[in-house]
matplotlib code that plots the C-alpha trace (Angstrom):
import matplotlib.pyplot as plt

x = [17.6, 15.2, 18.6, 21.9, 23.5, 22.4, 24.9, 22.6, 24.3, 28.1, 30.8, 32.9, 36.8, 37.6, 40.7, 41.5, 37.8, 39.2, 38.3, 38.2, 37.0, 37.6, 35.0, 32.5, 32.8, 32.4, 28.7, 27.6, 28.5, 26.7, 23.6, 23.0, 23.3, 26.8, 28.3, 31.2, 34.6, 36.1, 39.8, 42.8, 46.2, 43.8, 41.8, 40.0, 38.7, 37.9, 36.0, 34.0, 33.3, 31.8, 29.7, 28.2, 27.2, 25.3, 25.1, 26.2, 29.6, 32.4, 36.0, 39.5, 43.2, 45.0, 48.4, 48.6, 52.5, 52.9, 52.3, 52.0, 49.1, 47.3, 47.6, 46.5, 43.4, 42.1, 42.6, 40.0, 37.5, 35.0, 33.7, 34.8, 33.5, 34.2, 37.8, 38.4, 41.7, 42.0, 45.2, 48.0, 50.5, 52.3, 56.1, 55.9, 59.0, 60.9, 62.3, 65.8, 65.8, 64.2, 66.0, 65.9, 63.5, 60.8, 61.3, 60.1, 57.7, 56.1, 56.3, 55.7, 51.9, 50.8, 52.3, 53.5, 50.9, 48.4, 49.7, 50.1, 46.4, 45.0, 46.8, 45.8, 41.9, 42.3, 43.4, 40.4, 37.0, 35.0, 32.4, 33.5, 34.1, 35.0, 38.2, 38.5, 42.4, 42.2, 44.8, 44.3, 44.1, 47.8, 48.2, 48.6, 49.1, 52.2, 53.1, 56.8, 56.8, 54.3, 56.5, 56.8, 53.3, 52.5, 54.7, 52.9, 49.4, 50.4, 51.4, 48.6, 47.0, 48.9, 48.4, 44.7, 44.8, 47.7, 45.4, 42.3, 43.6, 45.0, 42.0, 39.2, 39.0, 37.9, 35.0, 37.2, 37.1, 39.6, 39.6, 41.1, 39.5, 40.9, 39.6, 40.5, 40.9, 38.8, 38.5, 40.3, 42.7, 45.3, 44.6, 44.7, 47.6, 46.5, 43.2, 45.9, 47.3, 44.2, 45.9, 47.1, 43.4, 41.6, 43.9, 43.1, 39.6, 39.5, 41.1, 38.4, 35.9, 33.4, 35.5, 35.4, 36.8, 35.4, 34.0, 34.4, 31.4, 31.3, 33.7, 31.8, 28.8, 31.2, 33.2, 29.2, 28.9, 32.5, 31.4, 27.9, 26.3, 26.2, 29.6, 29.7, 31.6, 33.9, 37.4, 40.8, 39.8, 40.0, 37.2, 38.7, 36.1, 38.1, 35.5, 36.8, 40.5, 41.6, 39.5, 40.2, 43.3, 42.2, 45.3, 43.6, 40.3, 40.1, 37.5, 35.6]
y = [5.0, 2.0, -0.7, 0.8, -2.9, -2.3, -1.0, -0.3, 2.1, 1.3, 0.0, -2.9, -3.7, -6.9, -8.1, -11.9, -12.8, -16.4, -18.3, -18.4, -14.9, -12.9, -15.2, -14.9, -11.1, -10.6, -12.7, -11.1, -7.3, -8.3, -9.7, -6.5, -4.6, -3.5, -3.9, -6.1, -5.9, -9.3, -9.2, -11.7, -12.7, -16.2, -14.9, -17.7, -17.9, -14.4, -14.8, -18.0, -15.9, -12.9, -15.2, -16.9, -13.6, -12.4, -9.0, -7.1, -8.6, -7.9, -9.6, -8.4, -9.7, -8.0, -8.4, -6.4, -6.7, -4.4, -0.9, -0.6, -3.0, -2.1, 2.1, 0.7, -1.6, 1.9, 4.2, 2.1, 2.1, 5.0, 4.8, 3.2, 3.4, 0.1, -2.0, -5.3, -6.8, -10.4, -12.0, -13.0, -15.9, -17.6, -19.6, -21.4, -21.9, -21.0, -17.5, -18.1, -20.2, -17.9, -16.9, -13.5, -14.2, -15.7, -13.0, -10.4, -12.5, -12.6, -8.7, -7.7, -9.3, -8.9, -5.7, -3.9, -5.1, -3.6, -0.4, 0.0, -1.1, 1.0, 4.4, 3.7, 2.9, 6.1, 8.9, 7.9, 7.9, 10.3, 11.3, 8.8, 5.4, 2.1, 0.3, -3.3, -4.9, -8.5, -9.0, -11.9, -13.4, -13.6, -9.9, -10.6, -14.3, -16.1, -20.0, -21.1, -21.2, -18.0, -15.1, -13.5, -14.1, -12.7, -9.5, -8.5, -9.3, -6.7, -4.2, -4.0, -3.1, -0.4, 1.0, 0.3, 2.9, 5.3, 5.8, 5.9, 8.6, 10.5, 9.7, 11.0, 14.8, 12.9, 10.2, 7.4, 5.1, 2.2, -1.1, -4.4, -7.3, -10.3, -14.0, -16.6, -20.3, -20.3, -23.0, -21.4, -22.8, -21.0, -22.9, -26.2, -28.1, -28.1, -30.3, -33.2, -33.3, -34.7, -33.7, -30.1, -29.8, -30.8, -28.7, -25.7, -26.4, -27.2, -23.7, -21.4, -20.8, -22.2, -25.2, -25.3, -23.3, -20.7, -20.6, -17.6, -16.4, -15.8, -13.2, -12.1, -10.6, -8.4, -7.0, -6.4, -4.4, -2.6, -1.7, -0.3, 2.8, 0.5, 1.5, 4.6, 5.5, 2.8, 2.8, 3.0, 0.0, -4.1, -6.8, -10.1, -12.8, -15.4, -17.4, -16.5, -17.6, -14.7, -14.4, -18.0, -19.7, -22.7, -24.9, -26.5, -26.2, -26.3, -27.7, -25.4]
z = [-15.8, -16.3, -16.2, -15.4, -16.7, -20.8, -22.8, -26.0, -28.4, -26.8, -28.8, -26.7, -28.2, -26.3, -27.1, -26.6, -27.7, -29.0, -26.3, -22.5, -20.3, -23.5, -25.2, -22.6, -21.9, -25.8, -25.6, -22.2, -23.4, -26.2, -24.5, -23.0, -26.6, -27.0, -30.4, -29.5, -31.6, -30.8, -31.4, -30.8, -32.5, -33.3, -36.1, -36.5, -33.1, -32.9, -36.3, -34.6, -31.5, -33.4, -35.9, -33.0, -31.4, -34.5, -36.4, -33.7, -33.4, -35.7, -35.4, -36.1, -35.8, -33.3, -32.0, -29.0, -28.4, -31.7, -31.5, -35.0, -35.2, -32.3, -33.4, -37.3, -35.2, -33.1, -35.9, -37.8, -35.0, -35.4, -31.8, -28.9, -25.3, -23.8, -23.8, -22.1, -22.2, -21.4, -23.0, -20.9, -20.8, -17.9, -17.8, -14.7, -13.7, -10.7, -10.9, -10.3, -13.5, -15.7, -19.2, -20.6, -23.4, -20.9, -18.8, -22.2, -23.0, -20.2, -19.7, -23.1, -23.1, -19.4, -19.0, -22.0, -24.0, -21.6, -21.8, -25.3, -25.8, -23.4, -24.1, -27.8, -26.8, -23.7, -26.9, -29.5, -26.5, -26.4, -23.7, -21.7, -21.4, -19.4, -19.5, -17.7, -17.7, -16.4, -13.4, -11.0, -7.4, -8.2, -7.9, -4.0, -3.6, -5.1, -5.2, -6.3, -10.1, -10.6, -9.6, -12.7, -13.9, -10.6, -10.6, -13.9, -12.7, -9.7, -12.2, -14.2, -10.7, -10.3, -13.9, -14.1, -11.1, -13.2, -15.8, -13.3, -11.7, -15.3, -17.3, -14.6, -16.1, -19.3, -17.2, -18.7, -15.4, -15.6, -13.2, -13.2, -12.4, -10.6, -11.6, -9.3, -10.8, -13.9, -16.2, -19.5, -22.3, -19.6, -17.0, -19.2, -18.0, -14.7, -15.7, -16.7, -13.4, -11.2, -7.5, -9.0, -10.1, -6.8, -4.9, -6.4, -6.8, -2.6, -1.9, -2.3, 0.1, -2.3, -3.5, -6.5, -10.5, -11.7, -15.2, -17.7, -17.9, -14.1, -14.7, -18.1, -15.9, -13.7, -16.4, -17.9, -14.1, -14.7, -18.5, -17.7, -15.6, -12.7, -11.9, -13.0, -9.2, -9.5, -10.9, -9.8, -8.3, -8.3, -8.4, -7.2, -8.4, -6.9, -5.0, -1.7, -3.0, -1.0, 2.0, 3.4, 4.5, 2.6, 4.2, 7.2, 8.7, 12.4, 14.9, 16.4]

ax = plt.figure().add_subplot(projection="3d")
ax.plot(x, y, z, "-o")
ax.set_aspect("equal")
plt.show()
């Protein structure tokens, strides 16, 4: 194997494409010679995503929290051997003033919409394949205000290793990977607030965000033969976010 990292001849669905990590993992799968499916419920963006790749990339509108769209999007896709899924949305608000429709929301996408996508992608590979849900540093650190985004970030942990372990006899391997702070239209609001900003910026061991395409390359190394002995697992690409204390540094 000359480089285990090409994917030539590998079809990629990444869904959320519009913008952000989605965006970025849709140009690096790409760049190493996948043909890239960029979906997203923002058809525009996914359109504008796939016409700045080039031939290679195609782009379709894809609500994930419908069943019915998302078994209509895989039925129309020949071949598939690579899914990324990247969309995800996050009420902060303190948990004991949480309504019942934020609570679905916030389940339906991170979670349910998760599943539904995979199992659909899982049922139509053949010889293989890679599949790479996006949790998040979240997963097993919480601040007041993130509880449920968190709880579903965990989940998807949990079922990234279900259908790891389910999906094995077929060489589908399935992993999540965990992003730390990274500068994406989710993490937006936070830029307007300069303290909020700094502070998160100043907790990682290499102070500082994270920017999408630095989580693009390791969802290339989760897609490709490089990882061919890796799933049921997690890649935190958090910058050290979860290795260091971060609150207070002492003499030594």
């Amino acid at each position: 194997m000359l480089n285990p990292f090409r994917l030539d001849h590998k079809v990629a669905l990444v869904v959320g494409a519009a913008s952000g990590i989605g965006q970025a993992a849709a140009e690096a799968l790409a760049q190493q010679g996948a043909n890239v499916i960029c979906a997203d419920l923002n058809e525009a963006g996914c359109r504008a995503t796939a016409e700045g790749i080039g031939p290679s990339a195609s782009a379709i509108a894809l609500d994930i929290r419908r069943k019915q769209d998302v078994d209509a999007a895989i039925a129309k896709i020949p071949q598939l051997d690579i899914l990324v899924v990247t969309p995800a949305v996050n009420i902060r608000k303190k948990l004991l003033a949480y309504s019942e429709e934020e609570l679905d929301r916030v389940v339906d996408l991170n979670l349910k919409a998760g599943f539904r996508i995979t199992q659909a992608a899982a049922k139509v590979m053949r010889d293989g394949g890679s599949i790479i849900l996006t949790s998040s540093i979240r997963s097993v650190t919480v601040e007041p205000g993130q509880g449920m985004y968190a709880a579903t970030k965990a989940s998807l942990v949990q079922l990234a290793r279900g259908f790891a372990v389910e999906l094995a006899d077929r060489n589908i391997r399935v992993n999540a990977i965990a992003p730390g702070v990274i500068d994406t239209p989710l993490t937006a609001p936070i830029k307007n607030n300069e303290q909020w900003y700094a502070a998160y910026g100043n907790k990682s061991a290499l102070k500082r965000w994270g920017k999408p395409e630095e989580i693009a390359w390791p969802i290339v190394f989760l897609a490709s033969e490089a990882s061919s002995f890796v799933t049921g697992t997690v890649l935190f690409v958090d910058g050290g976010w979860t290795a260091i204390d971060g609150r207070f540094e002492p003499p030594l």
